[in-house]
NULUMSE-126164 format. One record per residue (C-alpha): x, y, z; chain; residue in one letter. Coordinates in nm, 2 decimals, m for minus. Each point is the difference from the previous one (the first is absolute). Layout:
residues N
<xx:X yy:Y zz:Z unit:A code:a>
...
***
This chain:
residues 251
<xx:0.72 yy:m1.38 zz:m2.97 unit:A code:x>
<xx:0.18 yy:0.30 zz:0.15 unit:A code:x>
<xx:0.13 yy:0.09 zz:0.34 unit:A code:x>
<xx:m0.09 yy:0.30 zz:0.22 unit:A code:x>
<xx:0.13 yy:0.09 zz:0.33 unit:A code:x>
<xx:m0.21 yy:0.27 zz:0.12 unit:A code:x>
<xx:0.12 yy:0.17 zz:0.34 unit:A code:x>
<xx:m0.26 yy:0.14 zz:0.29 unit:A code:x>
<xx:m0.24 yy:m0.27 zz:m0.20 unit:A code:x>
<xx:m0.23 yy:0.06 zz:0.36 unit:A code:x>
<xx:m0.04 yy:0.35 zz:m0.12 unit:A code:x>
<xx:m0.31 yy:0.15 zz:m0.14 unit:A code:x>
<xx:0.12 yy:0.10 zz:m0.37 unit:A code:x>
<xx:0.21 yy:m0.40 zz:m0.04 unit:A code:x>
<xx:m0.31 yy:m0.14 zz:0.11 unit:A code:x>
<xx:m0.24 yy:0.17 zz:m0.28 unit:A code:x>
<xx:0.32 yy:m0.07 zz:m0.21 unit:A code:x>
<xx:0.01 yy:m0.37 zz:0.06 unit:A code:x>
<xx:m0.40 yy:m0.06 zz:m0.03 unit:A code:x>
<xx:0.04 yy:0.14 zz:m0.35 unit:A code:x>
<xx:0.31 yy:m0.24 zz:m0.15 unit:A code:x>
<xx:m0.13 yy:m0.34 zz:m0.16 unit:A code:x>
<xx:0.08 yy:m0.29 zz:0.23 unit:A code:x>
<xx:0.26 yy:m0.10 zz:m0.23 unit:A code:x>
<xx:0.23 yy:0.22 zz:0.15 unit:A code:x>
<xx:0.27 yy:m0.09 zz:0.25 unit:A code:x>
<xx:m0.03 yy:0.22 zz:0.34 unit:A code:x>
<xx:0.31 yy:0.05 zz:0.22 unit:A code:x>
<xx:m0.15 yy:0.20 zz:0.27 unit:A code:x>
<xx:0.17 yy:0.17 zz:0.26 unit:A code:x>
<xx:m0.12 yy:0.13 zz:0.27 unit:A code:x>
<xx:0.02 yy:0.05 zz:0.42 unit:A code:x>
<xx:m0.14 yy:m0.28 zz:0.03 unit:A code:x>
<xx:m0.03 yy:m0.34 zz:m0.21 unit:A code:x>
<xx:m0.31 yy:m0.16 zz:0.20 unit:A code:x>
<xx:m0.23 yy:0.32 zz:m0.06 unit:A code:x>
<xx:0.09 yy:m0.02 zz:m0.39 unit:A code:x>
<xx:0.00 yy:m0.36 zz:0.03 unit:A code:x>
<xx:m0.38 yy:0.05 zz:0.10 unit:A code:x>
<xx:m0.08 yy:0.29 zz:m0.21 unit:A code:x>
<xx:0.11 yy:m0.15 zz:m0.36 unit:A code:x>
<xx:m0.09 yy:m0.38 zz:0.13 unit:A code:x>
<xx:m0.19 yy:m0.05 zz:m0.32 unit:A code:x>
<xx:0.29 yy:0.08 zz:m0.21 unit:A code:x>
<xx:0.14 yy:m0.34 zz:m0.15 unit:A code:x>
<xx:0.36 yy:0.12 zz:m0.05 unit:A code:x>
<xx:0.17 yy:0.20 zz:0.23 unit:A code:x>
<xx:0.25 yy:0.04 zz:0.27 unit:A code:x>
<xx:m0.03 yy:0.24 zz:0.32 unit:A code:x>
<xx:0.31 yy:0.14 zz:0.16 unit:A code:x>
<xx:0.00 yy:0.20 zz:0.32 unit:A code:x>
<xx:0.32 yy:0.27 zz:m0.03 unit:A code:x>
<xx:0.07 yy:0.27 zz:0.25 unit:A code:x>
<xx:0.06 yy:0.32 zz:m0.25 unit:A code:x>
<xx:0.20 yy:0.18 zz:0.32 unit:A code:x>
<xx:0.29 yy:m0.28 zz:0.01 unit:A code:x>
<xx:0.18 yy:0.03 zz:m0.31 unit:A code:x>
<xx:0.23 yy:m0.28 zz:0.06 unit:A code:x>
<xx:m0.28 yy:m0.20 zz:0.01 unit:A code:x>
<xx:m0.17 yy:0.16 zz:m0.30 unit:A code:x>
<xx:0.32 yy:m0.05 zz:m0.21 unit:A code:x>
<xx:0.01 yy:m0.34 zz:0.11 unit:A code:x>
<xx:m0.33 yy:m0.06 zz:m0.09 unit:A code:x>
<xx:0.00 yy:0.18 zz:m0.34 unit:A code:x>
<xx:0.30 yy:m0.24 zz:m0.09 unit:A code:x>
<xx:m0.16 yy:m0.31 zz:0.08 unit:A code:x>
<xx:m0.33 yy:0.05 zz:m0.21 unit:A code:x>
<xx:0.21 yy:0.13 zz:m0.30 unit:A code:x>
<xx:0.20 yy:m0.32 zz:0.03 unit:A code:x>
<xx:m0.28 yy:m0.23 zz:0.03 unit:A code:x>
<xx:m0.25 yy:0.20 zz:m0.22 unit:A code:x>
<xx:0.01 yy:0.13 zz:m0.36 unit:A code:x>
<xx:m0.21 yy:0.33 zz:0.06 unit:A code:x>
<xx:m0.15 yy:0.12 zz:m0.29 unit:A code:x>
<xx:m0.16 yy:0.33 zz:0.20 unit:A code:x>
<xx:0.09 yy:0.21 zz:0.27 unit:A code:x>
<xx:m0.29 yy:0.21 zz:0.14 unit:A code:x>
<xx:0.10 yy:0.20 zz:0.32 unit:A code:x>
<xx:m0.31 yy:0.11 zz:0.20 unit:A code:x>
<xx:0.07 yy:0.04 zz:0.37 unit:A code:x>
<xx:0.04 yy:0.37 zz:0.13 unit:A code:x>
<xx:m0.15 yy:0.19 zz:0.24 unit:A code:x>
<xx:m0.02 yy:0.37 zz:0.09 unit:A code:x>
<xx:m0.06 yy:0.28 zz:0.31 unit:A code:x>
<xx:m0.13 yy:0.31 zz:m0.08 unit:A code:x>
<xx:0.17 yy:0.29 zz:0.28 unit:A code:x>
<xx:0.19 yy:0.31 zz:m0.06 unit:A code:x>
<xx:0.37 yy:m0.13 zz:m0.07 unit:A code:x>
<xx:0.17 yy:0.10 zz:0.36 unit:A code:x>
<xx:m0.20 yy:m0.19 zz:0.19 unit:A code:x>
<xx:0.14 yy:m0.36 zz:m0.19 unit:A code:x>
<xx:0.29 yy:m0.13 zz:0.19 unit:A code:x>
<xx:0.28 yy:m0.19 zz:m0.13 unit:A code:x>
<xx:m0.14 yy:m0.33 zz:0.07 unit:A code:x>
<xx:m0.34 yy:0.07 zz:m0.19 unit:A code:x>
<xx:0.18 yy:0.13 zz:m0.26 unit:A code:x>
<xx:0.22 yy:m0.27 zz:m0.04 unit:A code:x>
<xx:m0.29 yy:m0.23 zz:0.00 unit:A code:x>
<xx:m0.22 yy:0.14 zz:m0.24 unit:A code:x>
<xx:0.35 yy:0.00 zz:m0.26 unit:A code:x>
<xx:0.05 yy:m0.37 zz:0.11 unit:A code:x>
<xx:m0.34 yy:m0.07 zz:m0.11 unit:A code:x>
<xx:m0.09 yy:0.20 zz:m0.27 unit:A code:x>
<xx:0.33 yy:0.02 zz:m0.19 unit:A code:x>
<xx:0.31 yy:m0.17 zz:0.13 unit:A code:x>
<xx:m0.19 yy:m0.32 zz:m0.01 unit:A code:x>
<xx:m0.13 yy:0.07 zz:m0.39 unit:A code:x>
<xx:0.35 yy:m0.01 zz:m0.10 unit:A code:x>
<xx:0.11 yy:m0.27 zz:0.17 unit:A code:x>
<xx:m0.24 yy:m0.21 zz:m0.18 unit:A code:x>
<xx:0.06 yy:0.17 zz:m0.32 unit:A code:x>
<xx:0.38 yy:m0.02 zz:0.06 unit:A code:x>
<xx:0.02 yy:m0.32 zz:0.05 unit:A code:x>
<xx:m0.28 yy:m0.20 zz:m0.22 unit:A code:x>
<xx:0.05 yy:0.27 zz:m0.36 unit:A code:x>
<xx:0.36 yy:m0.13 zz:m0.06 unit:A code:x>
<xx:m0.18 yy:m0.38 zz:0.01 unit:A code:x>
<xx:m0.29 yy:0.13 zz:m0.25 unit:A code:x>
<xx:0.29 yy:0.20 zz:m0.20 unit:A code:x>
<xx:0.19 yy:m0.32 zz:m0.03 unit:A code:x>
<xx:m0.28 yy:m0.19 zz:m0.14 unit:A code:x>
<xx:m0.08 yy:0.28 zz:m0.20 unit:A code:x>
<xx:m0.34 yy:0.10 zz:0.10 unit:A code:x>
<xx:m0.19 yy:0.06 zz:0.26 unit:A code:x>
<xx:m0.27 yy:0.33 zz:0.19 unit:A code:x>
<xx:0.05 yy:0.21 zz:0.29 unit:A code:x>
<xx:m0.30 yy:0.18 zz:0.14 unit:A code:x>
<xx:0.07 yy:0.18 zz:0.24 unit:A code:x>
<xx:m0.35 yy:0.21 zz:0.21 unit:A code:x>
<xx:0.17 yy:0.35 zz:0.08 unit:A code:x>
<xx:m0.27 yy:0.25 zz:0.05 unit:A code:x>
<xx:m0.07 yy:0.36 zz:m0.22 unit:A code:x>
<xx:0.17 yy:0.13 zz:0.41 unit:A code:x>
<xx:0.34 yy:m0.15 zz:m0.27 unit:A code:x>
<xx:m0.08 yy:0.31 zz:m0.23 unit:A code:x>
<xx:m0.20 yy:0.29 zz:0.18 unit:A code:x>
<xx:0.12 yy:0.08 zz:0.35 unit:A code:x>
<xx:m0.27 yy:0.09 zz:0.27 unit:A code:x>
<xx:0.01 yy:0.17 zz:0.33 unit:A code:x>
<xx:m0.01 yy:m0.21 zz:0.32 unit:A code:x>
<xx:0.13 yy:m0.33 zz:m0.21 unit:A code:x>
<xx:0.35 yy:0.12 zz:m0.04 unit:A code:x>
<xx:0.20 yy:m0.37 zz:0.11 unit:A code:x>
<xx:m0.28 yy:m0.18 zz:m0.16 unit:A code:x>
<xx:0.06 yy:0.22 zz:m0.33 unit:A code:x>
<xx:0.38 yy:m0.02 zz:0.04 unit:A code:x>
<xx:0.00 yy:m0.41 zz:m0.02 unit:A code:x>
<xx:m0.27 yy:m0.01 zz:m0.30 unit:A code:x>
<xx:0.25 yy:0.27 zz:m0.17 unit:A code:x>
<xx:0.33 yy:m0.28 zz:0.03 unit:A code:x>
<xx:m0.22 yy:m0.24 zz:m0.11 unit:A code:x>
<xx:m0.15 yy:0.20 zz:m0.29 unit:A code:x>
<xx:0.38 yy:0.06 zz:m0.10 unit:A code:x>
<xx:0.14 yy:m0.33 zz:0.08 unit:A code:x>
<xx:m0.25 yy:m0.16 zz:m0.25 unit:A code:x>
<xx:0.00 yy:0.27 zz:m0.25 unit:A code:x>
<xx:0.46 yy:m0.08 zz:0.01 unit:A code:x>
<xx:m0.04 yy:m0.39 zz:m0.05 unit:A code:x>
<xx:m0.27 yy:0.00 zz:m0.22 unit:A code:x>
<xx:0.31 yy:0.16 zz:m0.22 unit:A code:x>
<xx:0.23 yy:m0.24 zz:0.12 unit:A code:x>
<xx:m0.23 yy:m0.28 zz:m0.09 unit:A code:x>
<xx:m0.16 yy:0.08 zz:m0.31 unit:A code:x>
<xx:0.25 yy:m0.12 zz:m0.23 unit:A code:x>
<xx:m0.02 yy:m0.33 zz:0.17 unit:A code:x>
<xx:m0.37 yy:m0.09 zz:m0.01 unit:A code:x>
<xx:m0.09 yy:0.07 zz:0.30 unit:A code:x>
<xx:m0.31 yy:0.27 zz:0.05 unit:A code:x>
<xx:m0.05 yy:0.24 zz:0.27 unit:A code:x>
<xx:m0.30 yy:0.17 zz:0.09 unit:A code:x>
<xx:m0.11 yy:0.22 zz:0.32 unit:A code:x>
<xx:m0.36 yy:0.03 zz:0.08 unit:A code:x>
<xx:m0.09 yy:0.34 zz:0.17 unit:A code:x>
<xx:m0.35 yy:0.02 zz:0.13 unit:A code:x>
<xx:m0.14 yy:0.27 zz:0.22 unit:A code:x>
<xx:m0.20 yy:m0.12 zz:0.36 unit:A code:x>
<xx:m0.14 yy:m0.32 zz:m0.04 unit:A code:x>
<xx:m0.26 yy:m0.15 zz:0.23 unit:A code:x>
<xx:0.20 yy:m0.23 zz:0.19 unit:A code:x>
<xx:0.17 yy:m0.07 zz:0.39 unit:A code:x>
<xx:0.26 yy:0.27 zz:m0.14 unit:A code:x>
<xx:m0.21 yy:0.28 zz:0.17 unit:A code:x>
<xx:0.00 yy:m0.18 zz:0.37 unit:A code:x>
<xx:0.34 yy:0.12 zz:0.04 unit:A code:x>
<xx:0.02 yy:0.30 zz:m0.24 unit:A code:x>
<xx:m0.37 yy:0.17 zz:0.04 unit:A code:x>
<xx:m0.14 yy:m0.19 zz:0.37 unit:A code:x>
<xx:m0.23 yy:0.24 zz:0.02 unit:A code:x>
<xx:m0.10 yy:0.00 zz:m0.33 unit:A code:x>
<xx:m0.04 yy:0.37 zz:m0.04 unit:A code:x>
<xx:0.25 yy:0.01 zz:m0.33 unit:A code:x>
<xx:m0.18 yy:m0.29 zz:m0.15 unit:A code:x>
<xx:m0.34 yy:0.16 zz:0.02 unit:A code:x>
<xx:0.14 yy:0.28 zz:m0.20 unit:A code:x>
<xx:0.14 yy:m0.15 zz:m0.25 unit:A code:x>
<xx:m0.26 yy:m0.28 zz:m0.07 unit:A code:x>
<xx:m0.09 yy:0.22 zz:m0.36 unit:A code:x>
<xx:0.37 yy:m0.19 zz:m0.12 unit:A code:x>
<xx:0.04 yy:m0.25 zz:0.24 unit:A code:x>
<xx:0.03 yy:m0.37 zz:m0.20 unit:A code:x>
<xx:m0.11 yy:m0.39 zz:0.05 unit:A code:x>
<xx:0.26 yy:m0.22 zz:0.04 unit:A code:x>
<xx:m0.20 yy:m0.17 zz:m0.30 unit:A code:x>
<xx:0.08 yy:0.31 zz:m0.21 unit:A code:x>
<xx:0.35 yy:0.02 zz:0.07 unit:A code:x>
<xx:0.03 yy:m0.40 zz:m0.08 unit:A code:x>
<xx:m0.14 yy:0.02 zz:m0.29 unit:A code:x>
<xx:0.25 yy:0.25 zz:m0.13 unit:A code:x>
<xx:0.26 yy:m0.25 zz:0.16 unit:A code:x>
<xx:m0.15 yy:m0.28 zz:m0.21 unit:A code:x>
<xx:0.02 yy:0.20 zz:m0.34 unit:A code:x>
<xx:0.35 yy:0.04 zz:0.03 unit:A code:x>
<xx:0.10 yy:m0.38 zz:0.07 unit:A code:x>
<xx:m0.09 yy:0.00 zz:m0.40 unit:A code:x>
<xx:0.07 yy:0.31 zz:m0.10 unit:A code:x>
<xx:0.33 yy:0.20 zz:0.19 unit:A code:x>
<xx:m0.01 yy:0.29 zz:0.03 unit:A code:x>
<xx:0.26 yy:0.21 zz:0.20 unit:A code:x>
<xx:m0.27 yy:0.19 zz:0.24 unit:A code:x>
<xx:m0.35 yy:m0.03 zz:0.02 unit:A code:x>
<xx:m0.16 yy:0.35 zz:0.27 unit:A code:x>
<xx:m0.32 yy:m0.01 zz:0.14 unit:A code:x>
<xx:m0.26 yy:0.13 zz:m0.01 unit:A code:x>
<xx:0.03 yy:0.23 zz:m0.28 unit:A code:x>
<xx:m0.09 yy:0.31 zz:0.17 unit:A code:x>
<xx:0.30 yy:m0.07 zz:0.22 unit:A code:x>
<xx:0.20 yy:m0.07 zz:m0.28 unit:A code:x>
<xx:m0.11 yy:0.36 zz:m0.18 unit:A code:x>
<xx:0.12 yy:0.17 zz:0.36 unit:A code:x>
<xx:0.31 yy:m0.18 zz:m0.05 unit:A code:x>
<xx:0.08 yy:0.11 zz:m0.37 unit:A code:x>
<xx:m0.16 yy:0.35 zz:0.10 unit:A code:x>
<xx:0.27 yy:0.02 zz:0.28 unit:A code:x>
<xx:0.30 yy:m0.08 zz:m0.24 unit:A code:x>
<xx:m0.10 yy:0.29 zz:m0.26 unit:A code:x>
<xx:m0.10 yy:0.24 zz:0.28 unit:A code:x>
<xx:0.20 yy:m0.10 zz:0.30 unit:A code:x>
<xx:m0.08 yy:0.33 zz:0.21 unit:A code:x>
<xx:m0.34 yy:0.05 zz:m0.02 unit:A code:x>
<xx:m0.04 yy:m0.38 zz:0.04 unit:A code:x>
<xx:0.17 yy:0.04 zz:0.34 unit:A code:x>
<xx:m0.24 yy:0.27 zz:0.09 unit:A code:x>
<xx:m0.31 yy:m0.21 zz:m0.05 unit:A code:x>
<xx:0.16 yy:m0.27 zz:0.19 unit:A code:x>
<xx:0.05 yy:0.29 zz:0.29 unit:A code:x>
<xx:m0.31 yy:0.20 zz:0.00 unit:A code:x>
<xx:m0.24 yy:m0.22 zz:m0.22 unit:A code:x>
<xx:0.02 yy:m0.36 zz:0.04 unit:A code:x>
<xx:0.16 yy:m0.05 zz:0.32 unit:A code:x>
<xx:m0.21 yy:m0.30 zz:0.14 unit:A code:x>
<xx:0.19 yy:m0.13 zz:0.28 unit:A code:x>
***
């Protein structure tokens, strides 16, 4: 039997990820709220829901601690993020803040603090969800961008660090996926509609999730035609911007 914890487990991508993991499995889930997860995975026979409040770090440290004490996690797969699509002088320093406590600050904490346990034992995954906004920069997403990139770079340093110690690391970059992402980032859903041609299930992207529980890999970029943009951009970095500008600026 192996152990998960599995942060925003509420979220629309943990939730197609859990359905898909035999029963078997150990579930720490984490979330804003234990009773809703409590309710949503009620039919799974071995779990434990924590509620933890990503903006209070003591807490979050505090809380990190005490599960790697009491629990021998054999993955770590980070999910919770959100993002806000506006042109970057209209954030203020509170929303800014936010979106790095959420999106990046609190990925390392959890990867800080439970990788030295799984490097001790001598093996052990970290998956963390970035996005393909971690590799290719797009106008009107420039904070959201900006915390996928430290992630992106934070896992791409430890998966260095840890390699030589058993432990895997392995970001997972999709492009827009269906889920309650878009309330905040898209309300209107104006972007959404023009993307749809690329736009993902969270079934697809756990799937991908899935395949690398057995076989790691160090990045996994979806969809493909995203991940051909992304490639295209590194070899032709100029005129990749000028699409971005003139060509496929969505938002």
């Amino acid at each position: 039997m192996r152990t998960l914890l599995i942060t925003g487990a509420s979220g629309g991508i943990a939730q197609a990820f859990i359905e898909t993991l035999p029963k078997s499995d150990r579930l720490i889930l984490l979330g804003r709220d234990a009773e809703k997860l409590e309710k949503r995975y009620d039919a799974w026979p071995n779990k434990r829901c924590l509620a933890y409040d990503v903006m209070d770090n003591q807490a979050l440290v505090a809380l990190v601690t005490e599960i790697g004490a009491s629990e021998s996690i054999d993955v770590l797969v980070n999910t919770a993020g959100f993002g806000e699509y506006k042109d970057y002088q209209d954030f203020s320093c509170d929303e800014v803040e936010a979106m790095f406590q959420v999106n990046t600050f609190a990925t390392m904490t959890f990867c800080r603090l439970l990788g030295p346990r799984m490097a001790q034992k001598g093996a052990g995954h970290i998956i963390n969800v970035v996005s393909m906004s971690g590799l290719v920069a797009t106008a009107q997403s420039s904070v959201y961008c900006a915390s996928k990139y430290a992630v992106t770079g934070f896992s791409d340093a430890i998966r260095l660090e840890l390699a030589d110690q058993g432990v895997q690391v392995t970001t997972i970059n999709p492009g827009p996926v269906a889920t309650g992402f878009f309330d905040l980032a898209d309300p209107e859903g104006v972007y959404l509609e023009k993307v749809k041609a690329f736009t993902l299930s969270p079934q697809a992207v756990a799937k991908k999730m899935v395949e690398v529980l057995d076989h790691p890999r160090p990045s996994v970029n979806l969809p493909w035609t995203l991940n051909f943009a992304y490639k295209f951009s590194v070899l032709f970095p100029r005129f990749s911007q000028f699409l971005s500008r003139k060509v496929f600026n969505y938002k």
